[in-house]
PDB file as gemmi writes it, atoms N, CA and C in Angstrom:
CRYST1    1.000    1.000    1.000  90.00  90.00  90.00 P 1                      
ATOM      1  N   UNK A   1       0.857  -1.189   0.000  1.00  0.00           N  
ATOM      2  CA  UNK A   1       0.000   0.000   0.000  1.00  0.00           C  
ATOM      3  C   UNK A   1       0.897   1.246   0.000  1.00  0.00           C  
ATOM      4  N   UNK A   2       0.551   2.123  -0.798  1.00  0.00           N  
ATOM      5  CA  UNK A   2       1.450   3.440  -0.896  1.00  0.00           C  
ATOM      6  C   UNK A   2       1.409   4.140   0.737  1.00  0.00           C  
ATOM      7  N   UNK A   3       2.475   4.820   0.811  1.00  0.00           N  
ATOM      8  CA  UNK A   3       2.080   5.812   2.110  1.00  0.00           C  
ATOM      9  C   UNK A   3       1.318   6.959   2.592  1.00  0.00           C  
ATOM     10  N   UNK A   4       1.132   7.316   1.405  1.00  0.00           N  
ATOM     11  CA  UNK A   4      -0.311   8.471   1.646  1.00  0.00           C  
ATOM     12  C   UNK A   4      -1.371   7.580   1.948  1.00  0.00           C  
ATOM     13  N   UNK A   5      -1.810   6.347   1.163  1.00  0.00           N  
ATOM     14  CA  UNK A   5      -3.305   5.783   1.501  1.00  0.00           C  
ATOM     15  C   UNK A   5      -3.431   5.552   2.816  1.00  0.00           C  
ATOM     16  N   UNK A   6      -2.309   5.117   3.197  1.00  0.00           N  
ATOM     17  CA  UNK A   6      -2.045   4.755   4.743  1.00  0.00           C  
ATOM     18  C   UNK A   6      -2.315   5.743   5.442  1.00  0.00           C  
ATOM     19  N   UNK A   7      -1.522   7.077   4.842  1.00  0.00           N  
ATOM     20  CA  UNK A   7      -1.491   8.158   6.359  1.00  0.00           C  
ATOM     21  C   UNK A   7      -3.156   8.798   6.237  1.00  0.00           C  
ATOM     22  N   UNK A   8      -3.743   8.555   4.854  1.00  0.00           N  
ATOM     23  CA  UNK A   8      -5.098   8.986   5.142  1.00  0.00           C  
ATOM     24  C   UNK A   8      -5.836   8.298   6.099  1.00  0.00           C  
ATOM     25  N   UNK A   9      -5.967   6.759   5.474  1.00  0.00           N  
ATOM     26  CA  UNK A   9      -6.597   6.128   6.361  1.00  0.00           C  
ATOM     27  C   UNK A   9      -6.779   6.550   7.672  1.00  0.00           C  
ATOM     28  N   UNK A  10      -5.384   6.521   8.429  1.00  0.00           N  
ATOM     29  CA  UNK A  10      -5.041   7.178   9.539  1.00  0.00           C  
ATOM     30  C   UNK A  10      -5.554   8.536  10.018  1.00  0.00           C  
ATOM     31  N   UNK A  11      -5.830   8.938   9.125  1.00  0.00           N  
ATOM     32  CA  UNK A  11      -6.604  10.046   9.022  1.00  0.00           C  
ATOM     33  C   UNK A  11      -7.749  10.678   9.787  1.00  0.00           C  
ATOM     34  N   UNK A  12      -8.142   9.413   9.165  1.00  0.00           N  
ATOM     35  CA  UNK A  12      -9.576   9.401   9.064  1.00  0.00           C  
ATOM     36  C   UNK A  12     -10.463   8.707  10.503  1.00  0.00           C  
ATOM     37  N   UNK A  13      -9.350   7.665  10.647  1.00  0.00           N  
ATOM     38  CA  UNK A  13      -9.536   6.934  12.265  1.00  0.00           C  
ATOM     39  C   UNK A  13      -9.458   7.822  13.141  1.00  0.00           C  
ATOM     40  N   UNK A  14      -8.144   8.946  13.186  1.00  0.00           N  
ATOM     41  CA  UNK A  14      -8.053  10.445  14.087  1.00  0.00           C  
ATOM     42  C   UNK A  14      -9.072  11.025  14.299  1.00  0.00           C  
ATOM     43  N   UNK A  15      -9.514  11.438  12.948  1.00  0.00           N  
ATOM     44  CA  UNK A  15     -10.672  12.555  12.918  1.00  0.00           C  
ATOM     45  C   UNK A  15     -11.936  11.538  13.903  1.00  0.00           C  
ATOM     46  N   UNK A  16     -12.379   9.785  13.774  1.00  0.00           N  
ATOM     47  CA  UNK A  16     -13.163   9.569  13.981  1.00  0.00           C  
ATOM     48  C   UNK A  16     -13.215   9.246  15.902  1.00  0.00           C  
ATOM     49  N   UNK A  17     -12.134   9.410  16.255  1.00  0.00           N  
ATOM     50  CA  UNK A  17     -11.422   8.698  17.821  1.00  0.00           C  
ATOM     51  C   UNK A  17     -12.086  10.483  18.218  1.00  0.00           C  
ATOM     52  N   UNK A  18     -11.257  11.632  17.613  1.00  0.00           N  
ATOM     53  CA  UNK A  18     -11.969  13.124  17.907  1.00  0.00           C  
ATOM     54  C   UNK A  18     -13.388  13.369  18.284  1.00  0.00           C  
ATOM     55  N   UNK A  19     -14.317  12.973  18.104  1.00  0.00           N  
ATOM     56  CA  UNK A  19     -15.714  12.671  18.250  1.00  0.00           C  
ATOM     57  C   UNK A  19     -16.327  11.795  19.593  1.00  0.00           C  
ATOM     58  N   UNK A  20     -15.539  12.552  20.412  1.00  0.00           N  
ATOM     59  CA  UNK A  20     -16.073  11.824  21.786  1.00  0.00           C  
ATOM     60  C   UNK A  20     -17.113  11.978  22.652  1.00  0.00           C  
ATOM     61  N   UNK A  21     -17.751  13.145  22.320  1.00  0.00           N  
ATOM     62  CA  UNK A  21     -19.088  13.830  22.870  1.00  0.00           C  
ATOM     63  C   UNK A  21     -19.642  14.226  21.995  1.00  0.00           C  
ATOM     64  N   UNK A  22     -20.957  14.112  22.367  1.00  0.00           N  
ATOM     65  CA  UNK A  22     -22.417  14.797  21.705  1.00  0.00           C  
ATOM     66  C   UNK A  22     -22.452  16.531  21.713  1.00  0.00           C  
ATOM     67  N   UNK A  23     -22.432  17.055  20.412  1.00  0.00           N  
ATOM     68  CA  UNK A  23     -22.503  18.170  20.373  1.00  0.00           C  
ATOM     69  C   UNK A  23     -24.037  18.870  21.309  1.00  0.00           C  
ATOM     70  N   UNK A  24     -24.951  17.920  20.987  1.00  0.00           N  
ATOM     71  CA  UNK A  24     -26.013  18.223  21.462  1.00  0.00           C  
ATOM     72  C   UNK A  24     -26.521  18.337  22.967  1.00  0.00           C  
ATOM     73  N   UNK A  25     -26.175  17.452  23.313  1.00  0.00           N  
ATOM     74  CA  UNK A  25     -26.441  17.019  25.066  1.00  0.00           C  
ATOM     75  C   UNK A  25     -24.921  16.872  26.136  1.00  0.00           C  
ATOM     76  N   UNK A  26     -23.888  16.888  24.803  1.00  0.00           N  
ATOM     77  CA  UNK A  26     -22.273  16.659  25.642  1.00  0.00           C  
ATOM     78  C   UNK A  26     -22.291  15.203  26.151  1.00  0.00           C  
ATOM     79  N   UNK A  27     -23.095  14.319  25.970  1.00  0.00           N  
ATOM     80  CA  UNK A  27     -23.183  12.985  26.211  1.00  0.00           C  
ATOM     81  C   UNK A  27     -21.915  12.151  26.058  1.00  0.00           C  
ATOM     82  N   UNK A  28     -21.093  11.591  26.341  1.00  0.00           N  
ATOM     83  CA  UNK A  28     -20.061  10.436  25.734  1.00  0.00           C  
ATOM     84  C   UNK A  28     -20.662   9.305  25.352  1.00  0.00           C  
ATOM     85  N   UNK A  29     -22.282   9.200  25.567  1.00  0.00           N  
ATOM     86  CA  UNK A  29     -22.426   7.586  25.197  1.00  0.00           C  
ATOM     87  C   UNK A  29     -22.604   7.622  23.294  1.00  0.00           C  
ATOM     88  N   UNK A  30     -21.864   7.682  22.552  1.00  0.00           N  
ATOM     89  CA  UNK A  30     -22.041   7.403  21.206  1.00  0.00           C  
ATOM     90  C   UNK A  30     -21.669   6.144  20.715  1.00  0.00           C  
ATOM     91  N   UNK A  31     -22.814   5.950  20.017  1.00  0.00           N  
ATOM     92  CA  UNK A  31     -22.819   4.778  19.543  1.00  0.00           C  
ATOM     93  C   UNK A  31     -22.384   4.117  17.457  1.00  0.00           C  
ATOM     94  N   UNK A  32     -22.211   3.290  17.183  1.00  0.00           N  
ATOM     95  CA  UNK A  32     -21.917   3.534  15.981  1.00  0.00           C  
ATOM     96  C   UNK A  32     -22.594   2.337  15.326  1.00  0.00           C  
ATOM     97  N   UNK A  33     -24.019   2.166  14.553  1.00  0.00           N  
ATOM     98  CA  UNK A  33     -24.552   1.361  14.025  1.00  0.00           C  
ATOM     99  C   UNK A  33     -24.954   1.695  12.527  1.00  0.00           C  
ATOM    100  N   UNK A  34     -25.167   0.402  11.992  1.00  0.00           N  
ATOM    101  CA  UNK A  34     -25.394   0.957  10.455  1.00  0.00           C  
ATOM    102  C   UNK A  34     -24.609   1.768   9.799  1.00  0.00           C  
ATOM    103  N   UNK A  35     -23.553   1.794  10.009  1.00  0.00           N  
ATOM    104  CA  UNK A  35     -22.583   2.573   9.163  1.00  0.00           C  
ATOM    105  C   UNK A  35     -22.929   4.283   9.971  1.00  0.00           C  
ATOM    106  N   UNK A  36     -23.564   4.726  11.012  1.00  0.00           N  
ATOM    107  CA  UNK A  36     -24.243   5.755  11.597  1.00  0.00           C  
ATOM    108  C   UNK A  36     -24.049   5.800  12.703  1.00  0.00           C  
ATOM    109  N   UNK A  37     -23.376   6.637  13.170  1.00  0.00           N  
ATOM    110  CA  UNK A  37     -22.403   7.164  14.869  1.00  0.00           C  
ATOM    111  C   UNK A  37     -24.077   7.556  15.115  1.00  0.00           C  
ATOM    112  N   UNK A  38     -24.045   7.556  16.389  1.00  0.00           N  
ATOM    113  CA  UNK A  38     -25.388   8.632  16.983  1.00  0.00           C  
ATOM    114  C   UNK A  38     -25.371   8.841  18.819  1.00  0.00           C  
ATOM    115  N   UNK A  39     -25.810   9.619  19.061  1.00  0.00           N  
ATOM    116  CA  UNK A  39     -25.827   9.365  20.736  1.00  0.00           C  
ATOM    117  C   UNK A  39     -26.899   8.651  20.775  1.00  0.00           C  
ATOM    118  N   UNK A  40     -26.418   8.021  21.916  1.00  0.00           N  
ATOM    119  CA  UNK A  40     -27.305   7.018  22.458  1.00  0.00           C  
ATOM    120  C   UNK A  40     -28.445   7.878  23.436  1.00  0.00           C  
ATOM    121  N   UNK A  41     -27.942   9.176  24.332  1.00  0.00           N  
ATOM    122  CA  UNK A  41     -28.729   9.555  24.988  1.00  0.00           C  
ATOM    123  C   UNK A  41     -29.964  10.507  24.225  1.00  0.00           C  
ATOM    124  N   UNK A  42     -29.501  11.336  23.247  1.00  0.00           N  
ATOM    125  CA  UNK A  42     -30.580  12.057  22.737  1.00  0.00           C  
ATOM    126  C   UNK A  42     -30.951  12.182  21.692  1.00  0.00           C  
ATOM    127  N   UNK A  43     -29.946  10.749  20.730  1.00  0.00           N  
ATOM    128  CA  UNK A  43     -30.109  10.076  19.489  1.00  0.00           C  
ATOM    129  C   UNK A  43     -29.775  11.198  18.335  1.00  0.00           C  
ATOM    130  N   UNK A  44     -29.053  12.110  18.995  1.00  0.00           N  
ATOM    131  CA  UNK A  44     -28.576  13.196  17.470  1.00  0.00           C  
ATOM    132  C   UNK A  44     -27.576  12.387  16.865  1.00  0.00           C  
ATOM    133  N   UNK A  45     -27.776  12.324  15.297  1.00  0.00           N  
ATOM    134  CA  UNK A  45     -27.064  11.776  14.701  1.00  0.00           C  
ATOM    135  C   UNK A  45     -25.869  12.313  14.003  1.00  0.00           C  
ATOM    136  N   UNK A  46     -24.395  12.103  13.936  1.00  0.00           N  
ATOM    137  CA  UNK A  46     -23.276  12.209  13.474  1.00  0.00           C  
ATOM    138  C   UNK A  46     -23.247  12.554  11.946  1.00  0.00           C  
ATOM    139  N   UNK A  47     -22.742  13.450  11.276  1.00  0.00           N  
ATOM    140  CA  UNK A  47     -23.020  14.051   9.726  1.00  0.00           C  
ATOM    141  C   UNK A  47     -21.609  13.072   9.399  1.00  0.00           C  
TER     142      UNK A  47                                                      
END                                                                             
């Protein structure tokens, strides 16, 4: 695999580990189903 695909990948796992609270309620319980992050407490869903 080239090293850019890699460091994106990596990327992209960063950006997704960043996402630890609910913008909405500040919740940490997020959940990730169906291909779809969401809080669990007030079910706002992740863009």
């Amino acid at each position: 695999m080239p090293q850019h695909d890699q460091k994106s990948l990596q990327g992209l796992e960063d950006e997704d580990r960043k996402i630890t609270k609910c913008p909405e309620c500040g919740s940490k319980d997020i959940c990730f189903e169906n291909e779809e992050r969401f809080c669990k407490k007030c079910g706002y869903v992740f863009e």
